[in-house]
VOTIRO-575707 format. One line per 4 residues: their letters; for each residue y, x, z of N, C-alpha, C. Coordinates in steps of 0.02 Angstrom, whole numbers. Layout:
N
a	Y,X,Z,Y,X,Z,Y,X,Z  ...
***
This chain:
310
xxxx	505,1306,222,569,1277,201,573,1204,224  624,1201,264,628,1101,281,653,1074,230  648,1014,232,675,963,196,749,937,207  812,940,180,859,911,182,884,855,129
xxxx	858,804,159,884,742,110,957,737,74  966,706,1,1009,740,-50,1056,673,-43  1077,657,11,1109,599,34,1169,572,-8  1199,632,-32,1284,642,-84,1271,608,-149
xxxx	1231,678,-164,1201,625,-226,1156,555,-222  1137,552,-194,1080,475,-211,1164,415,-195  1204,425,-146,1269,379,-166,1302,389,-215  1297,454,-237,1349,447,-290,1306,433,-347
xxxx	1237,419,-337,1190,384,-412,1203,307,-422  1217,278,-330,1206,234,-320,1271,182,-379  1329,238,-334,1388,213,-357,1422,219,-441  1403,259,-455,1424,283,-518,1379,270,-573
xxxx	1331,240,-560,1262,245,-607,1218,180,-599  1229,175,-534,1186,97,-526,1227,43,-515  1283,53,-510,1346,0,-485,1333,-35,-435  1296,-1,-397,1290,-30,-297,1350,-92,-275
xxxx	1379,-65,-293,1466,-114,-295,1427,-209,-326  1397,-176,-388,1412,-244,-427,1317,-270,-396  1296,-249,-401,1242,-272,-341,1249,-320,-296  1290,-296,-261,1312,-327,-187,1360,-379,-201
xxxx	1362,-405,-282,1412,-467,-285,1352,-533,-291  1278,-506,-279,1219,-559,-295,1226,-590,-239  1200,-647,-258,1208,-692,-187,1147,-648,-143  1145,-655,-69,1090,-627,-32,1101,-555,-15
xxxx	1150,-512,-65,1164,-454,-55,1214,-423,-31  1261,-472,-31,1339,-455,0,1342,-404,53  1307,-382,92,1314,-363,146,1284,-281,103  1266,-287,49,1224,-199,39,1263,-158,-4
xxxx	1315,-146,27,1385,-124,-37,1378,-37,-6  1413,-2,-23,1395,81,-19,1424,105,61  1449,70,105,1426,67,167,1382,75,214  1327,-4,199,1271,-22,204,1233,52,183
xxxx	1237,49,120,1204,123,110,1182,164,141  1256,205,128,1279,260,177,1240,281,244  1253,204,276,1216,200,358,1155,213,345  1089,174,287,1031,170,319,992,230,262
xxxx	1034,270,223,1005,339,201,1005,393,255  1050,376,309,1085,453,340,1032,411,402  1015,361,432,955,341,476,879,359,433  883,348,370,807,373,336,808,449,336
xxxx	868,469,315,861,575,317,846,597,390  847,552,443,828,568,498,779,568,502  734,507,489,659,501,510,620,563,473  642,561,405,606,591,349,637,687,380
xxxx	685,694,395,689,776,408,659,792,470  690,755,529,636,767,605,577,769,615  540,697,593,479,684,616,421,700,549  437,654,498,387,647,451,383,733,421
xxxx	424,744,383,434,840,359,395,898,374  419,894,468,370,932,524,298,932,518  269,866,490,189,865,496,150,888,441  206,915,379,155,954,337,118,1016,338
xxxx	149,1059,389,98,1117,399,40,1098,435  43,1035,480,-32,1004,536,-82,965,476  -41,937,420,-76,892,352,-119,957,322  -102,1021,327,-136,1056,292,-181,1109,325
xxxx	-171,1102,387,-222,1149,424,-261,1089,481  -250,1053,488,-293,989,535,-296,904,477  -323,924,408,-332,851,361,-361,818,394  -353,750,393,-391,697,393,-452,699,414
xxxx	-511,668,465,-573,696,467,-603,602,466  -681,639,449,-721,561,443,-768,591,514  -794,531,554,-849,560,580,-859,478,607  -941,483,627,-961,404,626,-948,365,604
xxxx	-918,346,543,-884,299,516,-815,271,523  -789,316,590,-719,300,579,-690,372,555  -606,362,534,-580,393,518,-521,431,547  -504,483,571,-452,499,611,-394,543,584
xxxx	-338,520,559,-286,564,546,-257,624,581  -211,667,532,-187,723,566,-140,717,623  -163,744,680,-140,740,737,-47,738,712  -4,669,752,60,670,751,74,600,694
xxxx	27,606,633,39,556,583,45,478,642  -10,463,655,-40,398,695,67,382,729  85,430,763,140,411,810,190,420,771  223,456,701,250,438,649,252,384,609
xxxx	197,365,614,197,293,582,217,254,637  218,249,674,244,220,727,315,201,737  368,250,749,412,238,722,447,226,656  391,228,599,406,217,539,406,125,543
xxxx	367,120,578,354,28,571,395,21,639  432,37,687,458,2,728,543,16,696  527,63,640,624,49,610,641,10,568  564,-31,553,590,-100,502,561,-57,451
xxxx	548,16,419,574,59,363,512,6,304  456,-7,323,426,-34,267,459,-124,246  477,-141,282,516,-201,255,567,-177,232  613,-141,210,670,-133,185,672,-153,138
xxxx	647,-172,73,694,-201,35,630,-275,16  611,-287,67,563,-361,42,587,-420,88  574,-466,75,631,-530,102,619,-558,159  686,-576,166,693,-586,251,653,-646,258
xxxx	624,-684,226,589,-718,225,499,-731,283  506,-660,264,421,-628,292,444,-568,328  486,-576,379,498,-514,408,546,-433,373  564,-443,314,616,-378,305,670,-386,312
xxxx	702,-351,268,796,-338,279,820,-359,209  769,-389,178,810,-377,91,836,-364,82  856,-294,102,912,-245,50,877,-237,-10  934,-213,-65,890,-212,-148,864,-161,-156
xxxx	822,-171,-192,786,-90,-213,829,-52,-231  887,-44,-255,943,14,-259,930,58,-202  954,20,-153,935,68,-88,870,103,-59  813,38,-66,755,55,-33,714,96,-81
xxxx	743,114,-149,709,166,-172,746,233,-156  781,241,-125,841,318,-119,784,330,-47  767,261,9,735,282,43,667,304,49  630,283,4,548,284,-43,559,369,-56
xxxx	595,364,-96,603,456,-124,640,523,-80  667,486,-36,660,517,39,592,543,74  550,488,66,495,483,117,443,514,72  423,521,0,400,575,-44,404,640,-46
xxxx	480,652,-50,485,720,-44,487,770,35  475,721,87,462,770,152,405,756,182  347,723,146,299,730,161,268,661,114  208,696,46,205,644,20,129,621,60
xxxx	82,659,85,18,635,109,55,584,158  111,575,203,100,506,247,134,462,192  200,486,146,225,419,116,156,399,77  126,422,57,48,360,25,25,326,60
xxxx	56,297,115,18,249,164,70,174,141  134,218,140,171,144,143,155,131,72  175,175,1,159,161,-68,108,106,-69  71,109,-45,-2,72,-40,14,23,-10
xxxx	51,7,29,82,-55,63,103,-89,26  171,-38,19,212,-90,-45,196,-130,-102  134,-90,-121,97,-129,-175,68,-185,-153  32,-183,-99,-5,-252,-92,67,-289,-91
xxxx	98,-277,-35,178,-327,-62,200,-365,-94  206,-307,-167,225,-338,-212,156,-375,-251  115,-356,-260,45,-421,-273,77,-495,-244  73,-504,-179,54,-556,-143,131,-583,-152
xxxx	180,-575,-163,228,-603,-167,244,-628,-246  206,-596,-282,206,-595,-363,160,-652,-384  101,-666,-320,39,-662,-356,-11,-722,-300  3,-727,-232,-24,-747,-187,-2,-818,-185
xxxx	-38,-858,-156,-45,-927,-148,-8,-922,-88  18,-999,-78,65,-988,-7,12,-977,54  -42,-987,60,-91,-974,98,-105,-900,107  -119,-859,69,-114,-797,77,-49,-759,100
xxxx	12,-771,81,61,-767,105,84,-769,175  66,-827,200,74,-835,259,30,-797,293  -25,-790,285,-76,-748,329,-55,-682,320  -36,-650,271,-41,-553,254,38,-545,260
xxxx	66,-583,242,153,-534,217,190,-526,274  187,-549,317,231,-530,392,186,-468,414  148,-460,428,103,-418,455,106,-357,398  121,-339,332,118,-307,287,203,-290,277
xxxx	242,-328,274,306,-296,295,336,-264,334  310,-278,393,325,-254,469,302,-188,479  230,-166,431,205,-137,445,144,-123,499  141,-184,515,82,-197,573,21,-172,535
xxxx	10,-217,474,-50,-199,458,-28,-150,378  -88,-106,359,-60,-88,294,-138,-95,233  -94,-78,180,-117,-119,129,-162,-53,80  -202,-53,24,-247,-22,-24,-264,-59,-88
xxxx	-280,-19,-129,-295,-28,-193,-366,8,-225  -395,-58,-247,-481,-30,-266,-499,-68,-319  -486,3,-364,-489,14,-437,-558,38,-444  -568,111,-438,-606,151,-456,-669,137,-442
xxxx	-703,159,-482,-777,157,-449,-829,218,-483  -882,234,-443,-918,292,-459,-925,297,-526  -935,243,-573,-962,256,-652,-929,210,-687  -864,224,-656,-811,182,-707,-737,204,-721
xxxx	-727,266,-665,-669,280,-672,-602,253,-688  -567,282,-717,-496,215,-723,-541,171,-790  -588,159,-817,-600,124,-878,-621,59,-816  -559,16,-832,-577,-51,-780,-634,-88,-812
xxxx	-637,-88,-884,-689,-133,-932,-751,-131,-906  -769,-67,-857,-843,-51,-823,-861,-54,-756  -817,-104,-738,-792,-131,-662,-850,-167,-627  -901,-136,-590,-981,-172,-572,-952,-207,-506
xxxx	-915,-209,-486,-900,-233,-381,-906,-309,-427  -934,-349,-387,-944,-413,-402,-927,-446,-330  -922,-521,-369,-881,-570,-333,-918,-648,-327  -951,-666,-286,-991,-725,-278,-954,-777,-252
xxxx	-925,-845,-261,-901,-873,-242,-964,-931,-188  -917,-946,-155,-941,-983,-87,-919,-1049,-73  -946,-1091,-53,-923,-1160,-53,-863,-1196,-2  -843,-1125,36,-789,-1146,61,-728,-1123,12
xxxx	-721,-1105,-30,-672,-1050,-79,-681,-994,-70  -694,-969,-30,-698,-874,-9,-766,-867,-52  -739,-803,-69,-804,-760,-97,-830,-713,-63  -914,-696,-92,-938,-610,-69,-929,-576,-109
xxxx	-898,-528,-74,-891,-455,-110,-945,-420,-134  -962,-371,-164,-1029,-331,-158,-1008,-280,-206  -1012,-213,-197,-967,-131,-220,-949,-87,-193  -952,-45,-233,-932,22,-209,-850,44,-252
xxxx	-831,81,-197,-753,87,-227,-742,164,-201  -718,191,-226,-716,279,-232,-631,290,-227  -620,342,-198,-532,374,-209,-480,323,-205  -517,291,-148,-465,230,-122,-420,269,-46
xxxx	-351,259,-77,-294,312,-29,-284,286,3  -294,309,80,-281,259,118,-333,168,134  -391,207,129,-425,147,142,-453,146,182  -460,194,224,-480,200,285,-427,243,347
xxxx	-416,228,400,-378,265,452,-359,234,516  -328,274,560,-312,245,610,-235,234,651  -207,229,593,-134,209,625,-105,148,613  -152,82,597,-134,19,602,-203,-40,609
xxxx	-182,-85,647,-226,-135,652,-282,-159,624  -267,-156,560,-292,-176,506,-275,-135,440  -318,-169,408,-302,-140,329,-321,-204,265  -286,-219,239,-275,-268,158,-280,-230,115
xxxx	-364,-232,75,-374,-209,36,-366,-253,-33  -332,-235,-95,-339,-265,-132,-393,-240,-187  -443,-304,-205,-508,-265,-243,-506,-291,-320  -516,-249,-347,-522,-304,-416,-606,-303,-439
xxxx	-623,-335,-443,-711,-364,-444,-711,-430,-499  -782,-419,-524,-777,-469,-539,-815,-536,-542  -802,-615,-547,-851,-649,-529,-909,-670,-563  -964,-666,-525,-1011,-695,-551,-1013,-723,-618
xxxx	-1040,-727,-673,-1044,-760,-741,-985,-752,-771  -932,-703,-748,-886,-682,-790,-892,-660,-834  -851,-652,-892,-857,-610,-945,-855,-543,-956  -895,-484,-994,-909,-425,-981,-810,-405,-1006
xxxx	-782,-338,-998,-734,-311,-994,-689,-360,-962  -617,-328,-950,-571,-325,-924,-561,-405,-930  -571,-457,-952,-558,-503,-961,-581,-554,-893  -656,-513,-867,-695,-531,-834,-674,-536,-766
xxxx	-619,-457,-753,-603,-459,-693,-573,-490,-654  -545,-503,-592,-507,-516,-529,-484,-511,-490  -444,-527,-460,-417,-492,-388,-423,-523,-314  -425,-483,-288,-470,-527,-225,-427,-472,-149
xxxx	-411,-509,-112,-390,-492,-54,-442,-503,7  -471,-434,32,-534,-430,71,-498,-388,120  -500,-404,183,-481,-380,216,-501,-331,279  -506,-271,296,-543,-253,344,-573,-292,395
xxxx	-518,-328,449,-535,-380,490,-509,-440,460  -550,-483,480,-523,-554,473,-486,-563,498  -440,-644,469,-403,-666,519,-402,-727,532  -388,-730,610,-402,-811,641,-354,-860,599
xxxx	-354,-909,627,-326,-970,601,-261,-964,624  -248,-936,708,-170,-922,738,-163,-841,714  -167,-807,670,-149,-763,651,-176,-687,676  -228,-697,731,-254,-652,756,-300,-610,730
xxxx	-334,-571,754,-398,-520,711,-444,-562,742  -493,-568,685,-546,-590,686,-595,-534,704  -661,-558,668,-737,-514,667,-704,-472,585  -746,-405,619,-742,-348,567,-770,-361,499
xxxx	-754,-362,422,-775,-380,383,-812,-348,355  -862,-356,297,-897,-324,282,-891,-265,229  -849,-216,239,-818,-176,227,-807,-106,248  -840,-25,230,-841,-5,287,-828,53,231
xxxx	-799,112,268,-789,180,246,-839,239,245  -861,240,202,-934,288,199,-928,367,183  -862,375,168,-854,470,167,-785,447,163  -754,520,165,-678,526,142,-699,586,82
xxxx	-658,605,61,-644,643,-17,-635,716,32  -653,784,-8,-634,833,22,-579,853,-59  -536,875,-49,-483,877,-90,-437,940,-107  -388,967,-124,-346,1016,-121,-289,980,-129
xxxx	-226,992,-97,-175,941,-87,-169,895,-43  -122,870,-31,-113,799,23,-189,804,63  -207,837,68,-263,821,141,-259,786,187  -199,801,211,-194,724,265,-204,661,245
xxxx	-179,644,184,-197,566,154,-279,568,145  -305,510,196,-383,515,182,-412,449,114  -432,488,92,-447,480,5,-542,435,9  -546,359,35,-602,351,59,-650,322,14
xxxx	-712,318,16,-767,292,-26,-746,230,35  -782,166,-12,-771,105,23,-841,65,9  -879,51,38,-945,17,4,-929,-56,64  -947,-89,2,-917,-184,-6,-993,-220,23
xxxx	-1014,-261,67,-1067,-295,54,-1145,-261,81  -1142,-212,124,-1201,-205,128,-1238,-241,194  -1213,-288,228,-1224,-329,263,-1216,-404,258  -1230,-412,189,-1230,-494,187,-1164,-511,148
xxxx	-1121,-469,124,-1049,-476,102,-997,-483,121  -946,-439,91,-881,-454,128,-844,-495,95  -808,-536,133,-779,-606,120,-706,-572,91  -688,-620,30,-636,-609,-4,-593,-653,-20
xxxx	-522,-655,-42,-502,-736,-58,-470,-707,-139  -465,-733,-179,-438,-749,-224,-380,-736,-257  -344,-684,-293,-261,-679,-295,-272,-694,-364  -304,-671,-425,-286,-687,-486,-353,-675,-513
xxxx	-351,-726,-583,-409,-703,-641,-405,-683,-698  -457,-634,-723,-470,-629,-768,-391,-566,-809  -376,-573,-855,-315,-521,-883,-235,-529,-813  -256,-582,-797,-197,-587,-740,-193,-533,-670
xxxx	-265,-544,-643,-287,-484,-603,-251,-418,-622  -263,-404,-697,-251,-319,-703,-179,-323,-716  -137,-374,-716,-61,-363,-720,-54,-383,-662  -67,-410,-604,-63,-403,-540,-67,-324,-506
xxxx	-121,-315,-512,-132,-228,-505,-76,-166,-521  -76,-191,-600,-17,-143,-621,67,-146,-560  69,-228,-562,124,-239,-524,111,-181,-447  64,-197,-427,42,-158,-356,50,-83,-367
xxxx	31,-74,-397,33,-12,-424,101,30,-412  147,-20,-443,234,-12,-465,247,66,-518  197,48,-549,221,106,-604,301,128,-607  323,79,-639,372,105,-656,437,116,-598
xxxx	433,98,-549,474,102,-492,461,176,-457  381,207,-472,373,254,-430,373,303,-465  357,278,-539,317,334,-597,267,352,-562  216,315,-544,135,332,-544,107,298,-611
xxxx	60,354,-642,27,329,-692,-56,285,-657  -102,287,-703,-164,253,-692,-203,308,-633  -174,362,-639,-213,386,-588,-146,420,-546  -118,398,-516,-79,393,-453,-24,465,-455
xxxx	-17,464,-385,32,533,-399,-6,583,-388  -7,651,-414,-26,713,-401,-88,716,-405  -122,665,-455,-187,644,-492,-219,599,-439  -203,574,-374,-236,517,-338,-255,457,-369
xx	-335,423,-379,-330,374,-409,-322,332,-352  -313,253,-364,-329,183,-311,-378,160,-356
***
């Protein structure tokens, strides 16, 4: 059965229910009135019915594979994402500021739940984006900002969440990944991180992992923790990829469901540490997280959609 996006209704939610109209009287929004709409649902029912839709029978008979340490997606995903990031679609509703379109989430969620329902193993790539997103714009120093959010809007690079861990499960209070600070400000990482979606693959540059760890002489439970932006590769000073960080993908998950989304063990530090910077401490971290998360925008609970943890 294909997917036919419910285009009628999501305007007439827009209009009758969300007052799209009275939206578009905010300053910055003028331009996103049920027009605007119109146009960039019936360009998202495209991507999402042609290209993305098609790749769920290859998501379930060719998943995700690990071998030598890298990771290789289901044949077709890699060049879907492709045109997913050359249509702008992951900047859509984050600010023109750092590369999007700031349209309001009115819209860019009609297109989110587009991209769920015709194939949710690739939409968990951008979900995972969006979250770091919204972290670093919530949560990031203008320094971090400048380095991750163009590159994370655009879709150049994409983004993860590392919660879990072998003997801690969602109970964050038992959170062992530790965090050594360094005398330039950066920290070492050192952990293991389990059923992280999307934390390993090969259809972008890079990857922005967000970790929550915690530092050195912190305090035991949740109080203790932090958030820390570690990034696969580094990055130069002019914005380039650096040296590979110390960060590496040590299995993928064998699973039932979303197979194509590769579900990776992540071990932090076994070469001297992987370098981290700083987003929040202590009870702030885990409302950072939650924000990443976007519970309530996506309705994912603590352990994700369709039981996926981050």
């Amino acid at each position: 059965m294909s997917y036919t996006a419910p285009i009628k209704d999501m305007l007439f939610a827009m209009e009758h229910l969300a007052n799209l109209e009275q939206v578009a009287q905010i300053p910055g929004f003028e331009d996103a009135g049920l027009e605007t709409a119109q146009a960039v649902l019936e360009e998202s029912a495209k991507l999402c019915e042609s290209v993305v839709e098609p790749l769920n029978i290859a998501g379930d008979t060719q998943p995700s594979s690990f071998e030598g340490g890298q990771v290789t997606t289901t044949p077709g995903f890699k060049e879907a994402y492709q045109q997913f990031m050359e249509g702008g679609w992951q900047g859509l509703q984050h600010p023109a500021d750092f590369g999007g379109q700031g349209l309001p989430k009115t819209i860019g969620a009609a297109c989110v739940e587009m991209l769920n329902a015709s194939n949710i193993s690739f939409a968990l790539c951008p979900l995972l984006t969006d979250g770091a997103i919204e972290a670093l714009l919530t949560a990031g120093s203008d320094e971090l900002k400048a380095t991750y959010l163009e590159k994370l809007i655009t879709g150049e690079w994409t983004g993860s969440m590392n919660l879990t861990e072998p003997q801690a499960g969602s109970d964050l209070a038992l959170v062992r990944t530790k965090a050594e600070p360094q005398p330039d400000g950066t920290y070492k990482v050192f952990g293991t991180k389990i059923f992280i979606t999307y934390g390993e693959h090969d259809m972008a540059d890079n990857i922005v992992h967000l970790v929550l760890a915690r530092v050195v002489g912190a305090p035991e439970g949740v109080k203790g923790i932090s958030l820390f932006v570690v990034p696969k590769f580094l990055v130069n000073a002019d914005g380039s990829l650096g040296a590979r960080n110390d960060v590496h993908c040590v299995s993928i998950e064998h699973k039932m469901g979303i197979k194509a989304s590769p579900t990776a063990v992540l071990q932090y530090g076994d070469n001297g540490g992987a370098i981290g910077y700083l987003v929040g401490e202590e009870n702030r971290g885990l409302e950072y997280m939650f924000i990443m998360m976007n519970a309530a925008r996506y309705g994912v609970g603590m352990q994700g959609i369709g039981g996926v943890s981050f």
